[in-house]
N, C-alpha and C positions, 0 to 999 in steps of 0.2 A: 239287201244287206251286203253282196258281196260287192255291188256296183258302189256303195257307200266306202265300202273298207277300200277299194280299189281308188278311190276318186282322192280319199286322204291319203293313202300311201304317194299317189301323183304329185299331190302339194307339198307334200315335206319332201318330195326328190326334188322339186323345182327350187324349192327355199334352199336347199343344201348345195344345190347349182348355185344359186345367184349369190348364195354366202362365202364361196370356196373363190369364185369369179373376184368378187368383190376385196377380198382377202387377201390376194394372189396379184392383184391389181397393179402393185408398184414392184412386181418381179418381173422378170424376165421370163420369159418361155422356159427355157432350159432348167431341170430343178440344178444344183450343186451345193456342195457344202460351201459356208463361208472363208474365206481366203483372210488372209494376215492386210490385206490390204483391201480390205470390202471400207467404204467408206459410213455405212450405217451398218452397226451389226445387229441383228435381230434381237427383238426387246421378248424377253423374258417375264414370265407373271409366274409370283408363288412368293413363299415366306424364305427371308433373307437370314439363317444364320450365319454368326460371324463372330471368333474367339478370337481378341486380341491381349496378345501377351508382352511384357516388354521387363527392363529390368533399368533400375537405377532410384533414383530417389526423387521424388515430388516435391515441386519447391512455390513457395506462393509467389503471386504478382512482386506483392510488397509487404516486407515487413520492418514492423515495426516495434520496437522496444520501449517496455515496460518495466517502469520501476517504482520503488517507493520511497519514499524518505525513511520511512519506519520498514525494518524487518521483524517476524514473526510468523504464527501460526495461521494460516488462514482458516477461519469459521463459516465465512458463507459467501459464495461466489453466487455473483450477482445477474450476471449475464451468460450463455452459454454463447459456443462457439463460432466466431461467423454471424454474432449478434451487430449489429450497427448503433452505434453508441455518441452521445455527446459530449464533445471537449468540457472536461472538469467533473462528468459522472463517475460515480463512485463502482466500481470495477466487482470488490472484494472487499468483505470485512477481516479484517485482524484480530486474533485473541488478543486482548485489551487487559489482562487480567495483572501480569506484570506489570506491565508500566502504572496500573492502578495501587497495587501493592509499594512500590516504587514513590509514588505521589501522596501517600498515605507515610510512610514512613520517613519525605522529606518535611510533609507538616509535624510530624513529632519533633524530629531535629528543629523548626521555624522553635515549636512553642516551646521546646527546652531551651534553647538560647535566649528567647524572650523573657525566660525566669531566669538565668541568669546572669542576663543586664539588670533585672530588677534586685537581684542580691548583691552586685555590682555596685548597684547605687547605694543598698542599705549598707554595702559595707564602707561607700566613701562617706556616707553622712556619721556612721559611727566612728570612722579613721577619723573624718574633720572634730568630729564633738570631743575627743579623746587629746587632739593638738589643741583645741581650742582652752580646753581646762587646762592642760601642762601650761598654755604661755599665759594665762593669766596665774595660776599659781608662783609661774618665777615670775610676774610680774611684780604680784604683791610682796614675794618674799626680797626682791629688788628695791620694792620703794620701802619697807619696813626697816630699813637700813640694817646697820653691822649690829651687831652683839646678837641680835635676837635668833638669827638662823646662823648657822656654820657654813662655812665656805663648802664643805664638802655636802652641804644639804643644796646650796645654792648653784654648786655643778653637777649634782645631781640631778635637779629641775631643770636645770639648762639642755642634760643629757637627753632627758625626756621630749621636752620641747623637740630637739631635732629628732627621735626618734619619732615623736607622733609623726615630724611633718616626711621625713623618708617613708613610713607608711604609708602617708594620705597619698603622695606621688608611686607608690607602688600598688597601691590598691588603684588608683586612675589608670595608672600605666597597663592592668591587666582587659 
């Protein structure tokens, strides 16, 4: 046993010979520390910490600005940040809610105007039917010659007549 223990202790001093030999191999005989002007400095093994710290403001490659045609509230963002996106994708949703209210209360005003143009109309058809009787009444009262109506019946109906047709042109003109 002790010629065993003796015989491995011999091989692990020869291995730590030929490993130190081997090791040492591209130095120089003489040990020294390394010099400011060693042209290889000895290579190091272990874990590299390293805290760097700096100060100022981070700025990207490229930027680029975004806009809308429409402003408002955004409801739902679409892409997050440093996403890659295609020309004419939709980025962000907009509360819609106004302009919806907005487009609802411009169809009230459509279909209130559209009644009345049509009371517009009933009132030129009754302006014309209104001039249309005046100028035949002074028409007949015209050809029924003198005695029977008075002059001042007869510029009476006359007055009317123009009065329908200033209507009928006032009520068009509106």
């Amino acid at each position: 046993m002790k010629k065993l223990l003796f015989l491995l202790l011999a091989i692990a001093l020869v291995l730590a010979t030929v490993g130190f030999v081997v090791s040492d191999s591209g130095t120089t005989s003489t040990s020294r520390a390394p010099t400011p002007f060693d042209m290889e400095p000895p290579v190091l093994f272990g874990i590299l910490d390293e805290t760097v710290g700096g100060t100022g403001a981070v700025r990207p490659q490229e930027v680029l600005v975004i806009g809308t045609e429409l402003s408002g509230r955004v409801i739902k963002v679409l892409h997050d940040n440093g996403d890659e996106v295609e020309s004419g994708e939709e980025l962000f949703q907009l509360d819609d809610t106004i302009p919806r209210e907005k487009l609802a209360q411009a169809e009230k005003a459509i279909a209130t105007a559209r009644s009345a143009v049509e009371a517009s109309k009933a009132d030129i058809q009754r302006a014309e039917g209104q001039r249309d009787a005046a100028e035949k009444t002074e028409q007949e009262m015209s050809k029924s010659g003198k005695g029977v109506f008075s002059l001042s019946q007869l510029e009476a109906a006359r007055a009317t007549v123009a009065a329908t047709r200033a209507g009928v042109k006032a009520v068009e003109a509106r």
